[in-house]
LUMLO-309570 format. One line per 4 residues: their letters; for each residue z, y negated, x of C-alpha. Coordinates in pm, 1 decimal. Each point is the difference from the previous one (the first is absolute). Last residue first. Example, Ala and Ser with C-alpha at 12.3 -4.5 7.8 and 13.67 -1.06 7.14 Angstrom:
// LUMLO-309570
sa) 714.0/106.0/1367.0; 66.0/344.0/-137.0 $
***
This chain:
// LUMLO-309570
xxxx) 15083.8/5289.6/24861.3; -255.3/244.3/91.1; -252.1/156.2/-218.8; -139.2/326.0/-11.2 $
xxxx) -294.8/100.9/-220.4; -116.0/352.1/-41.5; -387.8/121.8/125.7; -98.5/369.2/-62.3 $
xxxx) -2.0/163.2/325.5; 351.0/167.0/-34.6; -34.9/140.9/-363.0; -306.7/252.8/56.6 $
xxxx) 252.5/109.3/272.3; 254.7/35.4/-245.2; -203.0/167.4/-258.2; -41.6/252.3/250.8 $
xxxx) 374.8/59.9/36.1; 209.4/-121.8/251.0; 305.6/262.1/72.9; 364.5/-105.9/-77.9 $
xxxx) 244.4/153.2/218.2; 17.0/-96.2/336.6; -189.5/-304.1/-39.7; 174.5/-131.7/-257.0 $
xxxx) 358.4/104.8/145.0; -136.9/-226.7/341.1; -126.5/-299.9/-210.3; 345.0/7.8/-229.8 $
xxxx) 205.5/-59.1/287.4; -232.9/-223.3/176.2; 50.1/-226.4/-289.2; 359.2/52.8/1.7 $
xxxx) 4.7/-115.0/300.5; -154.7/-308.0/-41.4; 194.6/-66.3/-277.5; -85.8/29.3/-350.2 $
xxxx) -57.8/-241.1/-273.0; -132.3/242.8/-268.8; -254.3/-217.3/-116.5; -137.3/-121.1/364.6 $
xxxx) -100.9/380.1/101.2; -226.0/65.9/-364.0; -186.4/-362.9/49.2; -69.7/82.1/361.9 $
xxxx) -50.2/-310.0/203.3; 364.2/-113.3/156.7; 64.0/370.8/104.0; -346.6/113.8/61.3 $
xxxx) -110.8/-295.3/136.4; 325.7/-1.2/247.8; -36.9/411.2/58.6; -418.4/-50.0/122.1 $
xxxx) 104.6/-240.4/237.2; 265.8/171.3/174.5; -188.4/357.9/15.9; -236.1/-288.4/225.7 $
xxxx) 296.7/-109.4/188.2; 146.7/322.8/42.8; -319.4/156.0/119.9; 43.5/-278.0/277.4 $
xxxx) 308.7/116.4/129.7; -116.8/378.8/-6.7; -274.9/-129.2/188.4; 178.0/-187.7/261.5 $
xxxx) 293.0/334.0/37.5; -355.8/205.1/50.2; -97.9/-205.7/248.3; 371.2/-10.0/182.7 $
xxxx) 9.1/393.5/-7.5; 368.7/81.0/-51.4; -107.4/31.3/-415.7; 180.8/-68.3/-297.7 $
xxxx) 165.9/-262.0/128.2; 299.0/-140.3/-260.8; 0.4/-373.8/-0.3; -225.8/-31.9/-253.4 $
xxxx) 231.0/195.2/-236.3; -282.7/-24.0/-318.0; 227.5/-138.3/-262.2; 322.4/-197.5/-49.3 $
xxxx) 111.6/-93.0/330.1; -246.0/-34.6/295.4; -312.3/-46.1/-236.4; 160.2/-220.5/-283.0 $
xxxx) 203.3/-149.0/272.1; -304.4/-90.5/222.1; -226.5/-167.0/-286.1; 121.2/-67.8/-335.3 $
xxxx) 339.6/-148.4/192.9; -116.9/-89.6/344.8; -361.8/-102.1/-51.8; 139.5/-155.9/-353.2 $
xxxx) 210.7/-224.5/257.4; -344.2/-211.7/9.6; 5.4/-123.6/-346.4; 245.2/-250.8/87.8 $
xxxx) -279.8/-188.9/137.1; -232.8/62.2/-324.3; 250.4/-124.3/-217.3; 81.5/-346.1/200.6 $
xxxx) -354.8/-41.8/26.3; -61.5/16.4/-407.4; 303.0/-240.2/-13.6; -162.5/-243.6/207.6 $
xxxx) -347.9/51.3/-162.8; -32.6/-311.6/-232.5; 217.6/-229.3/120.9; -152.6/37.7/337.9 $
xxxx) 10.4/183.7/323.0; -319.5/47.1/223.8; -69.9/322.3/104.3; -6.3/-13.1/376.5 $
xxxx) 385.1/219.8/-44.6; 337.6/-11.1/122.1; 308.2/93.4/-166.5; 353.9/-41.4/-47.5 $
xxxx) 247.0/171.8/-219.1; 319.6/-241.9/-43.4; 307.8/184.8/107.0; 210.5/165.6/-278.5 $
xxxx) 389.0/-65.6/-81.1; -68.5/-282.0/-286.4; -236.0/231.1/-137.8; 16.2/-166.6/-363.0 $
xxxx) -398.8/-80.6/0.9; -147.4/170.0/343.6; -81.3/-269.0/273.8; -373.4/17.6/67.9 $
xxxx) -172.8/-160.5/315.5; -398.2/-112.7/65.8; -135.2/-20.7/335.0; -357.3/-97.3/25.3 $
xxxx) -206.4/33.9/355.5; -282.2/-194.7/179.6; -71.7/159.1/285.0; -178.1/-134.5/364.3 $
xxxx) 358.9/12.3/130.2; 264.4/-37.2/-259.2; -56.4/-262.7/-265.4; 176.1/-12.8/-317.3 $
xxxx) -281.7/-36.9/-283.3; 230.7/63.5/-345.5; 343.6/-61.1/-45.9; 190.1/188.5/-233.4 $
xxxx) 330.2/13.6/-281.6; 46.6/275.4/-201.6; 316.0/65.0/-253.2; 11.3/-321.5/-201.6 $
xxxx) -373.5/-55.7/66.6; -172.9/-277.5/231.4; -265.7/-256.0/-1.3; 124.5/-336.2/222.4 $
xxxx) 33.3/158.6/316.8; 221.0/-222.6/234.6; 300.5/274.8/-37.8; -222.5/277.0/156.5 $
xxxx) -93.7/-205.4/251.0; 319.5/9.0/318.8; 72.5/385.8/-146.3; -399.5/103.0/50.8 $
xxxx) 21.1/-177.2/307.9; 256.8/209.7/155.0; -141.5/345.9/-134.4; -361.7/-136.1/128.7 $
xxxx) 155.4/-55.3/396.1; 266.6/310.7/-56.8; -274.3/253.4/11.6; 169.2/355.2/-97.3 $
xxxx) 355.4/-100.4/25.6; -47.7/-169.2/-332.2; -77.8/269.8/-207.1; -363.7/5.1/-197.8 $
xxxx) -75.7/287.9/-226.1; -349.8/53.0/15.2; -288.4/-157.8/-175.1; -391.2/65.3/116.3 $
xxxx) -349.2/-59.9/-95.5; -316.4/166.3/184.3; -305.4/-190.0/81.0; -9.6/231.9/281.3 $
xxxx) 5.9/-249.7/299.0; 234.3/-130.6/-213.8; 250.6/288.1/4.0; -22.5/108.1/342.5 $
xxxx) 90.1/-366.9/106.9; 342.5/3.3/-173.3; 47.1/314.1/103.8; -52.1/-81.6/340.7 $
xxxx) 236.2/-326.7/-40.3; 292.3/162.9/-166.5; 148.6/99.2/-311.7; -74.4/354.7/-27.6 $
xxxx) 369.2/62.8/93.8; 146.5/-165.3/-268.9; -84.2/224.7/-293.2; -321.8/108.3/-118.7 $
xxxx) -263.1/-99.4/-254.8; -405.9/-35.5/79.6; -233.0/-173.3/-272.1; -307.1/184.6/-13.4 $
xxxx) -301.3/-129.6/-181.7; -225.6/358.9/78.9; -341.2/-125.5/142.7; -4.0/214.1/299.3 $
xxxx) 231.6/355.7/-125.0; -69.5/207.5/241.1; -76.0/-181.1/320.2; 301.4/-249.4/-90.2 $
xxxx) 226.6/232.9/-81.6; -54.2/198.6/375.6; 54.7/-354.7/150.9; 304.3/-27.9/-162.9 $
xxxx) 117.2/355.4/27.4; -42.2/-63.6/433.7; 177.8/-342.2/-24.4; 267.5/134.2/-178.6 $
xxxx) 43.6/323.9/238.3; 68.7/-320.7/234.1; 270.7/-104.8/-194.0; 195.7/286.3/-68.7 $
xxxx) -3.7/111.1/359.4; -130.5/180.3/316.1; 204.3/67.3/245.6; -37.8/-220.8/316.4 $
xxxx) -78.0/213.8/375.1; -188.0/264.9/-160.6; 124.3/351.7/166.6; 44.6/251.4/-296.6 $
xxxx) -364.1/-120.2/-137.1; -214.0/-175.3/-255.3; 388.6/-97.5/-153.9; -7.8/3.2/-366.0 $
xxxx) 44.1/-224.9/-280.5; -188.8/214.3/-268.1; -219.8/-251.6/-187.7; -43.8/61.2/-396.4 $
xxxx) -224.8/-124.0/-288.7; -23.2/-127.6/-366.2; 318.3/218.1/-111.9; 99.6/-97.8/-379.4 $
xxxx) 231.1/-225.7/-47.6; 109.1/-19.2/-396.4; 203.5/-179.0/-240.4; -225.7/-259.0/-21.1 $
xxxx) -316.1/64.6/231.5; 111.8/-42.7/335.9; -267.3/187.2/278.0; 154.9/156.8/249.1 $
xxxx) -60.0/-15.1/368.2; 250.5/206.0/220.4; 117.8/16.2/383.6; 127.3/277.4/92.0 $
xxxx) 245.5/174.0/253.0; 45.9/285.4/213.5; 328.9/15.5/240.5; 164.6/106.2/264.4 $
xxxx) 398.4/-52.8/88.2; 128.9/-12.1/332.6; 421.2/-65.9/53.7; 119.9/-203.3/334.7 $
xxxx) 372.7/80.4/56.1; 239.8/-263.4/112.6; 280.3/143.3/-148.9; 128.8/-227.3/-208.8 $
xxxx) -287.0/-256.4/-76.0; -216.6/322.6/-88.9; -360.2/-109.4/32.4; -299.8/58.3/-238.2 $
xxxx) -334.6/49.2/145.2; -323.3/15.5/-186.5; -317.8/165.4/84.3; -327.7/29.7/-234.5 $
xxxx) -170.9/268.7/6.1; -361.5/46.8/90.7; 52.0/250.3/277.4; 121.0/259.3/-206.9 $
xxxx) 401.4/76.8/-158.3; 220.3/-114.0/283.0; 291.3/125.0/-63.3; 271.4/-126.3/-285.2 $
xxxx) -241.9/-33.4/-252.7; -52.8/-255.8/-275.9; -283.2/4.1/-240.3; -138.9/-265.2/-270.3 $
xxxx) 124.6/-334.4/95.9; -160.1/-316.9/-230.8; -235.3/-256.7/85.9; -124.9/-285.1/-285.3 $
xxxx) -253.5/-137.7/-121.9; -69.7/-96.3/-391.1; -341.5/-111.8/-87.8; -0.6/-223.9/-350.0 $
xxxx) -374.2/10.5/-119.1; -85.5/-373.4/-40.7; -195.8/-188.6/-289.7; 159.1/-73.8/-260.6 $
xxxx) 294.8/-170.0/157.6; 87.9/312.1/125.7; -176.6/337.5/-167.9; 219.5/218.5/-235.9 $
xxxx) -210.5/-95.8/-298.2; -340.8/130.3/172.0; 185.5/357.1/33.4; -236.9/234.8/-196.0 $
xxxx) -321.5/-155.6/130.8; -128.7/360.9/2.3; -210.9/-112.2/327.1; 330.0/-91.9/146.5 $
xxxx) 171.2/359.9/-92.2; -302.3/167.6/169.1; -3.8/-208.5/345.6; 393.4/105.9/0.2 $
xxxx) -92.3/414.4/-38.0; -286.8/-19.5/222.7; 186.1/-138.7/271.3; 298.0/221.3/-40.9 $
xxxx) -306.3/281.5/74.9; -83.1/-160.1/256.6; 311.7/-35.3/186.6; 23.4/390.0/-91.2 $
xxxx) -275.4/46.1/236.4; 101.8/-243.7/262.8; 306.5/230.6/67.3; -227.3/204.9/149.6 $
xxxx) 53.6/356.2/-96.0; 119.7/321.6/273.5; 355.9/1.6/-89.0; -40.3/-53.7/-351.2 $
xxxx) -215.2/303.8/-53.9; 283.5/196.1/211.3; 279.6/-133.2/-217.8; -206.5/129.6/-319.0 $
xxxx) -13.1/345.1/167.6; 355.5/0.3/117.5; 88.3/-100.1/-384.0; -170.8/277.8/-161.8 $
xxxx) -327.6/-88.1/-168.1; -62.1/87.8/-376.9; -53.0/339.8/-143.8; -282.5/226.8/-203.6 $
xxxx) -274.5/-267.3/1.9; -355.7/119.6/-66.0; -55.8/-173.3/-308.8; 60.3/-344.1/174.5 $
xxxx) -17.7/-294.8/-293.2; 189.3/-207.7/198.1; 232.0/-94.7/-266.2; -40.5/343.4/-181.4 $
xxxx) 44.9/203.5/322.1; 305.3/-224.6/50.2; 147.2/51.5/-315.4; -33.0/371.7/63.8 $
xxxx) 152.6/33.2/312.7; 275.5/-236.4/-140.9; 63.7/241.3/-303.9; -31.4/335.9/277.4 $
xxxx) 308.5/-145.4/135.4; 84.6/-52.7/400.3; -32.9/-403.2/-34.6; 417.0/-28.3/-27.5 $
xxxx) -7.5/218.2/343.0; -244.8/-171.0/191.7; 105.4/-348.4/-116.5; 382.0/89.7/148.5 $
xxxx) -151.7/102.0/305.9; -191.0/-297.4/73.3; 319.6/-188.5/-71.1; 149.6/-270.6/-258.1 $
xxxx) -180.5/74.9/-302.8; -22.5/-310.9/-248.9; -239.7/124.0/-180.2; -250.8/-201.6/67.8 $
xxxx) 11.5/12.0/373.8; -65.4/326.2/-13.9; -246.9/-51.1/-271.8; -176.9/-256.1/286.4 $
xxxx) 36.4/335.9/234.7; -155.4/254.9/-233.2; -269.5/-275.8/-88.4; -97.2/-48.6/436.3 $
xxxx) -44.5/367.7/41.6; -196.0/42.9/-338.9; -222.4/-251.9/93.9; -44.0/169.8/384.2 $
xxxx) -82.6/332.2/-123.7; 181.5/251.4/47.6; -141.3/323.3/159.6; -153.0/-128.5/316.3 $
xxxx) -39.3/182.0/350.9; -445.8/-12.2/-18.4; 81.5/-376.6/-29.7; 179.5/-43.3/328.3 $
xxxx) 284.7/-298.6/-111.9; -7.8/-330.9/33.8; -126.6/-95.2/-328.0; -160.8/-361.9/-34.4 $
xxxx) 136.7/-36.1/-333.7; -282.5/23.6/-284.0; 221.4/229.5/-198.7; 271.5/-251.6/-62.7 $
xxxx) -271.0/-266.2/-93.2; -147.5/251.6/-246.4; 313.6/48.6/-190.3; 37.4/-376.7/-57.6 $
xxxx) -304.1/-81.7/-92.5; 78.1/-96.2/-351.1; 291.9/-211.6/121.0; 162.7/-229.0/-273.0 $
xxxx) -14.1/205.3/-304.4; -20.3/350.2/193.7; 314.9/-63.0/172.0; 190.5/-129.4/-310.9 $
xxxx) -109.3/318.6/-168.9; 98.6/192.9/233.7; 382.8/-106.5/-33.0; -16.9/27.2/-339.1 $
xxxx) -148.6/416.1/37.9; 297.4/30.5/238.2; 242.6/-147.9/-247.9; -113.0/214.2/-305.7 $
xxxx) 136.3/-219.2/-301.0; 68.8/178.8/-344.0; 391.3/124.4/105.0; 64.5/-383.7/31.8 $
xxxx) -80.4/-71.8/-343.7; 254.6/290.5/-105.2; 271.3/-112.7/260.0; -34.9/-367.4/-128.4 $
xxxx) 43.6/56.7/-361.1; 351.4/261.8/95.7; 70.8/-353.1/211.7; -15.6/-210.2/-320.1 $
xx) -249.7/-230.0/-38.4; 113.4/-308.5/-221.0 $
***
């Protein structure tokens, strides 16, 4: 049995920040030269920082848990993060990293599409690794989760993109504005985690449009956007009840696409009706699922499959609907990858609202920069779930996510990289996932 006085000495061996590189070297080589191959915005004869160190500073940020620009500045203002930064980098001339206006002012001026492809790079990478083929559905599909979460809330009228809400006061009559910026998200499911495939700001074009724009439309825009990037990818779409409808429906074959999303009656009462008239005729069934395959509805043919919970008696069958046909074989498989759509809420949005990274904080007024620093969450995002659910030396001491960013920020801060470490970092290691 380890004792703790066992697990503080092991512990006092491992270098989190030199981990944490490791992980990025193993599954993105190129990593540091796609951050300095940004389209810079800035006047070149005006720069001091380069862009790669820029974009690091602020995915350590996010890291390390730190909840303000400020707060980064003044935990990164030590000559042992100077110095592990020269050695990452391998900048000789370095003598002190970015203050926060500066970095605010990069990320004021870059495209958003720029860090799109660098979260591009980063997903096309982990599928050529074939790391995840025992995650896929049936086999064959990669599980897609979408879904549209709030991100900022202001009281005035923020830019002309926001989105306007009004909330009135049934005793006095008063009318109450809010404005808003929202998201929608694409994240790949891959056991325990969802890692960011793509984003789509729901945004108005401008402060007069006569319809706000909306969840599902910023859909049709990431779908299309998917589709150019990834062509062949076997894709099988999950979201809840609102993506079932006849445009979706449509989107999805003309893509060869797959979908299943939670199914409530209300939705389209003519399949939910005849799905309860059938389901009893069907001679195949399982204690807990029951299904009927080929319902029509327009020029669709859809499959709606529901699960009661064992010893629920309290809980509401979970419905779904899908054009994967349901069997024997792959009911239960279905059932599983339908519920695995609240992961977008509790991997996904809590872990960023609530436990780490403070999404909903802005660090910038300056609604490009607030997209960037959005999607330089995602991609920090990415690199903490392999790194927590990949690094041999994080999963044996069990730790929480923030305790992991914990020990990342005191690494950092006082444990310099020596230059066996960097021999270290391009030597391969093997991660699995389970």
């Amino acid at each position: 049995m380890i004792t703790r006085k066992d697990k503080r000495n092991r512990e006092k061996d491992i270098n989190y920040f030199f981990e944490f590189s490791k992980i990025i070297k193993h599954f993105f080589k190129d990593m540091n030269n796609r951050l300095k191959k940004v389209e810079d915005p800035r006047h070149q004869s005006y720069i001091t920082y380069d862009s790669e160190l820029i974009l690091f500073m602020m995915i350590m940020k996010n890291a390390c848990n730190m909840k303000s620009m400020r707060h980064m500045t003044n935990q990164f203002n030590k000559d042992e993060c100077i110095e592990n930064m020269k050695k990452f980098f391998n900048l000789d001339t370095l003598v002190e990293l970015p203050h926060y206006d500066t970095i605010n002012d990069f990320l004021c001026g870059l495209q958003p599409e720029e860090l799109g492809k660098i979260r591009t790079y980063m997903i096309k990478q982990l599928f050529k690794k074939r790391c995840f083929e025992q995650f896929r559905m049936n086999r064959k599909y990669w599980g897609i989760i979408v879904d549209g979460t709030g991100l900022f809330t202001f009281d005035k009228k923020h830019c002309e993109h926001c989105l306007r809400r009004e909330y009135k006061n049934e005793e006095t009559g008063e009318t109450k504005v809010i404005y808003m910026h929202h998201v929608l998200e694409a994240k790949l499911v891959v056991g325990d985690m969802v890692l960011s495939l793509d984003s789509e700001f729901i945004e108005n074009e401008s402060e007069d449009t006569p319809k706000q724009d909306c969840e599902l439309n910023a859909f049709y825009r990431l779908a299309r956007r998917i589709k150019n990037t990834y062509k062949r990818l076997p894709i099988c779409i999950l979201g809840d009840s609102l993506y079932a409808c006849n445009k979706v429906f449509q989107l999805c074959e003309e893509y060869r696409w797959k979908y299943l999303f939670r199914f409530k009656g209300d939705r389209i009462k003519s399949i939910i009706n005849e799905f309860h008239e059938l389901k009893t005729m069907e001679s195949e069934y399982l204690p807990e699922i029951s299904w009927v395959n080929e319902i029509a509805y327009n020029s669709h043919a859809v499959n709606v499959f529901e699960y009661t919970p064992k010893n629920k008696k309290d809980v509401f069958p979970y419905t779904f609907i899908s054009n994967i046909k349901v069997t024997m074989k792959n009911a239960k498989g279905l059932v599983s990858a339908g519920r695995s759509r609240w992961k977008i809420e509790n991997e996904g949005f809590n872990r960023q609202k609530n436990i780490i990274y403070n999404i909903e904080h802005a660090n910038s007024q300056n609604y490009t920069a607030m997209k960037n620093h959005y999607l330089l969450t995602q991609i920090t995002d990415i690199l903490m779930q392999l790194f927590e659910k990949g690094s041999k030396s994080v999963k044996s001491f069990k730790k929480t996510a923030k305790e992991i960013s914990s020990n990342l920020l005191e690494a950092i801060r006082t444990r310099i990289l020596t230059d066996e470490d960097i021999q270290q970092l391009v030597k391969p290691i093997q991660v699995r996932f389970t």
